[in-house]
N, C-alpha and C positions, 0 to 999 in steps of 0.2 A: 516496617516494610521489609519485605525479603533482601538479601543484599545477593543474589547470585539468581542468574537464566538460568534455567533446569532445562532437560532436556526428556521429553516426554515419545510416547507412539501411539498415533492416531490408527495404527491397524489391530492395537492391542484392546483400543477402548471398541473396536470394531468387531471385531470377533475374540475377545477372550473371554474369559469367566466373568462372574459379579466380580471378583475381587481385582481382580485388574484392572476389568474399567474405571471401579471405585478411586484406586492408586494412577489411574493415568489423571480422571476428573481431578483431583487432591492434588498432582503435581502442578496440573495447570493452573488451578487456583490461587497457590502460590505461587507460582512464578510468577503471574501478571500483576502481581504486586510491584513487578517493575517496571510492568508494562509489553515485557519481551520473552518467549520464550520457542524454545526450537524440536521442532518435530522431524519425527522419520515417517517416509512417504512413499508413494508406489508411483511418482511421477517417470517416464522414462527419464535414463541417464542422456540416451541419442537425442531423446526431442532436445534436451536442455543444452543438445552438444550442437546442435542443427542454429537452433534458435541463437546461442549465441555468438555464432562461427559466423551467422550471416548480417548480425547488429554490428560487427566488429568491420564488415566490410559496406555497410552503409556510411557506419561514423567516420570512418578511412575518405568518402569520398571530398571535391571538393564541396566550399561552403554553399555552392550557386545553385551545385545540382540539390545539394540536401534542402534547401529552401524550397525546392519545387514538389516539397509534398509539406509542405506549410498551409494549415486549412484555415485560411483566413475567418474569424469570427466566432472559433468554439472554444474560446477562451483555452486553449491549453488541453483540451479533451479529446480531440484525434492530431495526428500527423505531427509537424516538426515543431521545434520548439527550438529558437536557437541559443546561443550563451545569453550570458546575465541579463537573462527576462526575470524568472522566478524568482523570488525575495523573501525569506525566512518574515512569519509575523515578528520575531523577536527582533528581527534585522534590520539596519540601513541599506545596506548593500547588498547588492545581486549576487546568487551562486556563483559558481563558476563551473557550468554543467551545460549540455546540449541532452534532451528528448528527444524520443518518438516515444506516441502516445496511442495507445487502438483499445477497440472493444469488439465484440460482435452484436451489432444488434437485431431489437426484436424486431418482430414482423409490422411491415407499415402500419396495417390496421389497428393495431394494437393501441386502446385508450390512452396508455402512458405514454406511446410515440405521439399520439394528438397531441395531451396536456402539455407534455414537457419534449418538447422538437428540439430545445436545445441539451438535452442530457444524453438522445440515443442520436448519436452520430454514426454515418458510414465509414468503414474506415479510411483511412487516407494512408496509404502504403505503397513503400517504393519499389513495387514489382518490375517499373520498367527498367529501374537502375539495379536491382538485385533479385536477377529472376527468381523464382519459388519462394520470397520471405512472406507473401501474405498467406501464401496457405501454411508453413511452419508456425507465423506469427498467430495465426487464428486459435492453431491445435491447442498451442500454447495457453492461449488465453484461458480457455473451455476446459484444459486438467487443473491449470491453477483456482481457476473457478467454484470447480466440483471440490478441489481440493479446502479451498475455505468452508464452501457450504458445510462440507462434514465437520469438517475442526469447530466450527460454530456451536456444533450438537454439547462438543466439551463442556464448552463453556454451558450454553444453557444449563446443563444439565448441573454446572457451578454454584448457578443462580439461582436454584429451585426453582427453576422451570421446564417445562416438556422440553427434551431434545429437540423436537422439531417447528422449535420457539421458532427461530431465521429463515426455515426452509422457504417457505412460499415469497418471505419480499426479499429477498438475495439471488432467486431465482427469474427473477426480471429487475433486479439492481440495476446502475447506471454504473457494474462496475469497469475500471479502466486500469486499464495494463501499462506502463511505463517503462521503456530501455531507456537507463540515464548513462550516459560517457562524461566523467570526469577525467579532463583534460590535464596535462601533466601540468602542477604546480608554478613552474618556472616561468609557464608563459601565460600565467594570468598576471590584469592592467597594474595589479597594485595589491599593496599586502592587506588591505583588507577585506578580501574575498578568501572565502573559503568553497570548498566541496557543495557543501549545502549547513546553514546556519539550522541550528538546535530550534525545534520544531515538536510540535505530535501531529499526525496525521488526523484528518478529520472526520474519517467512513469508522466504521466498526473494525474491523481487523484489515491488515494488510500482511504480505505474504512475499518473503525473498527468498529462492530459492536456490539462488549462486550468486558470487559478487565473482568478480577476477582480479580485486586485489583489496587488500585487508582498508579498512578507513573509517566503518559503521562504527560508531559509541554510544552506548545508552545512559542515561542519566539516571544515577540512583542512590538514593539517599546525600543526593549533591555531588556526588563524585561521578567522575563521566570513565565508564567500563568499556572496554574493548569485547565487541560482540562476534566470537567465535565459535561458532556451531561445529559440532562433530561432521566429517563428512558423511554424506547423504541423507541431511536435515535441512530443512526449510525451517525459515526464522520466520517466526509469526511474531506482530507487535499490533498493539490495541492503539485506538482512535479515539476523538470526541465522541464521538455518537456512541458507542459502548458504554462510553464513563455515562452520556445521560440515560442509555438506557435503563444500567445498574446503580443509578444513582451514586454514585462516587465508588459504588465497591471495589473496581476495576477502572484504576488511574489510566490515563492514557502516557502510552508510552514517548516521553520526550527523548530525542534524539539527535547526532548531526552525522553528517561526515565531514571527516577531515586525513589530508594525507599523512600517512604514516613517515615519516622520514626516515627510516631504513627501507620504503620496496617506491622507490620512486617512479615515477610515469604516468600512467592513466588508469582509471579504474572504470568497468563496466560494470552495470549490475540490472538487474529485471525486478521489478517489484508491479504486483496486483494490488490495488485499494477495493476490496469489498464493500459493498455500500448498499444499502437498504434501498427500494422503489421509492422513488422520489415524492410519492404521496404518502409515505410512510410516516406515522406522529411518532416520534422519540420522546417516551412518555416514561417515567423509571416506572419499572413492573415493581407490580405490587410487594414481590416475595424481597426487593431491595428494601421496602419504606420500613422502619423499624422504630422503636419508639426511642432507642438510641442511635437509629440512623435515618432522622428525619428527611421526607422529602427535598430535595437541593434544586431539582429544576423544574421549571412550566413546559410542558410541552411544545415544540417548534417539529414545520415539517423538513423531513428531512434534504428536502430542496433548497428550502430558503436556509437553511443551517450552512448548506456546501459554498451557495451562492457569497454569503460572507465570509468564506473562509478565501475564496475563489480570488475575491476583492484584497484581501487582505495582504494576500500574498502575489499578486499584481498581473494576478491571470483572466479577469474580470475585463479590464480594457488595455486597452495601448498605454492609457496613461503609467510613464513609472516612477516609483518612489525614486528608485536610485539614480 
């Protein structure tokens, strides 16, 4: 496995020569051997500056009002999310982080709003408590979006497959946007809660494109790395559902946070989970299956795949581990 995040540009494999894009696909390729790696990007700086100038004054408020955009029933998929709900599969105990969660969704009529009502949520957003964040929070959503669809093409094209392998189920995904506020250290219940317990994400690729204070590590080759990207890169990390897609080629990136003990206080960060249309079969394409890299998984839809992870990690019902 590669032991370092490379850091690549998605506008080079976009418009440059054959031999660049070749050298951006090739960077990406190895780097994801760790599961992580960090791109340069055409997102604005303001939107990023909008968006998280106004999460900072959500999470600010008290705990009563930020309950009142708590969307009761969507397991964790729009609105509030308070402290130690969420619980690492790896973990006993609950993070120690507060959510908001949004998407845009599709249009009512749309067959995949019929099949799956509980994946395209409206969103649940604190406009009365923070005027203009759902139209920032939206814009947000919709560059980071576009922004995965492309970086996708990389990979596919990693894979020996057509670039525009993801375009069509990523383009009605169930994907969901998350602002996390990690709370200063000192005032969580007990010491063993951390930030967020070591984990991999469960969609195909996920997408951070600013934290405001240091804490992400990725796990690699067992030793857990501090993940810091050049500024004006977005850290892209792979999922389950990539690793089935590619049949093991592309490990899913394990992960935690944890506070740094030299930048003490709290930590904000935005992260997008990418995620295939929920009728989507996560099936490893053929161009993975080798005869030294034999099939590894059965296909599952990528609904029921989330649905278990959902549970797992204690977003599925009320009921909690911890």
């Amino acid at each position: 496995m590669s032991d370092q995040i490379l850091d690549v540009d998605l506008l080079a494999f976009e418009s440059g020569t054959a031999a660049e894009r070749a050298a951006v696909v090739d960077g990406v390729t190895r780097s994801l051997q760790t599961g992580f790696v960090y791109t340069k990007h055409d997102v604005s700086e303001a939107l990023l500056d909008d968006a998280y100038d106004m999460l900072a004054e959500f999470f600010a408020l008290d705990s009563e009002t930020k309950q009142r955009s708590t969307a009761i029933g969507s397991h964790g998929q729009t609105g509030y999310t308070g402290l130690l709900v969420e619980t690492a599969a790896t973990s006993d105990h609950a993070d120690w982080k507060e959510m908001l969660n949004w998407s845009v969704p599709i249009d009512p009529g749309h067959p995949l709003r019929a099949q799956f009502p509980h994946r395209y949520h409206d969103p649940v957003l604190p406009d009365a408590d923070v005027p203009g964040i759902a139209e920032v929070l939206l814009e947000f959503h919709e560059k980071i979006a576009d922004l995965q669809r492309r970086f996708l093409r990389i990979i596919a094209v990693g894979v020996g497959a057509h670039e525009s392998l993801f375009d069509d189920t990523v383009l009605y995904g169930a994907n969901l946007t998350r602002a996390i506020r990690y709370p200063p250290m000192e005032q969580a219940p007990g010491e063993q809660h951390v930030w967020a317990g070591a984990h991999a994400d469960i969609n195909l690729i996920t997408a951070l494109p600013r934290a405001t204070a240091r804490g992400l590590q990725v796990e690699v080759d067992g030793v857990w790395v501090d993940a810091t990207p050049p500024d004006g890169h977005v850290i892209i990390n792979t999922g389950l559902m990539l690793e089935r897609v590619t049949n093991g080629l592309i490990p899913p990136g394990m992960h935690r946070v944890v506070a740094d003990p030299d930048q003490p206080g709290e930590r904000i960060s935005v992260v997008q989970f990418c995620h295939p249309a929920p009728w989507t079969m996560l099936t490893p394409l053929s161009s993975c299956v080798t005869e030294t890299n034999p099939q590894r998984f059965l296909p599952i839809r990528a609904a029921d795949a989330l649905d278990e992870v959902l549970w797992q990690i204690n977003l599925f019902d009320a009921t909690k581990r911890a």
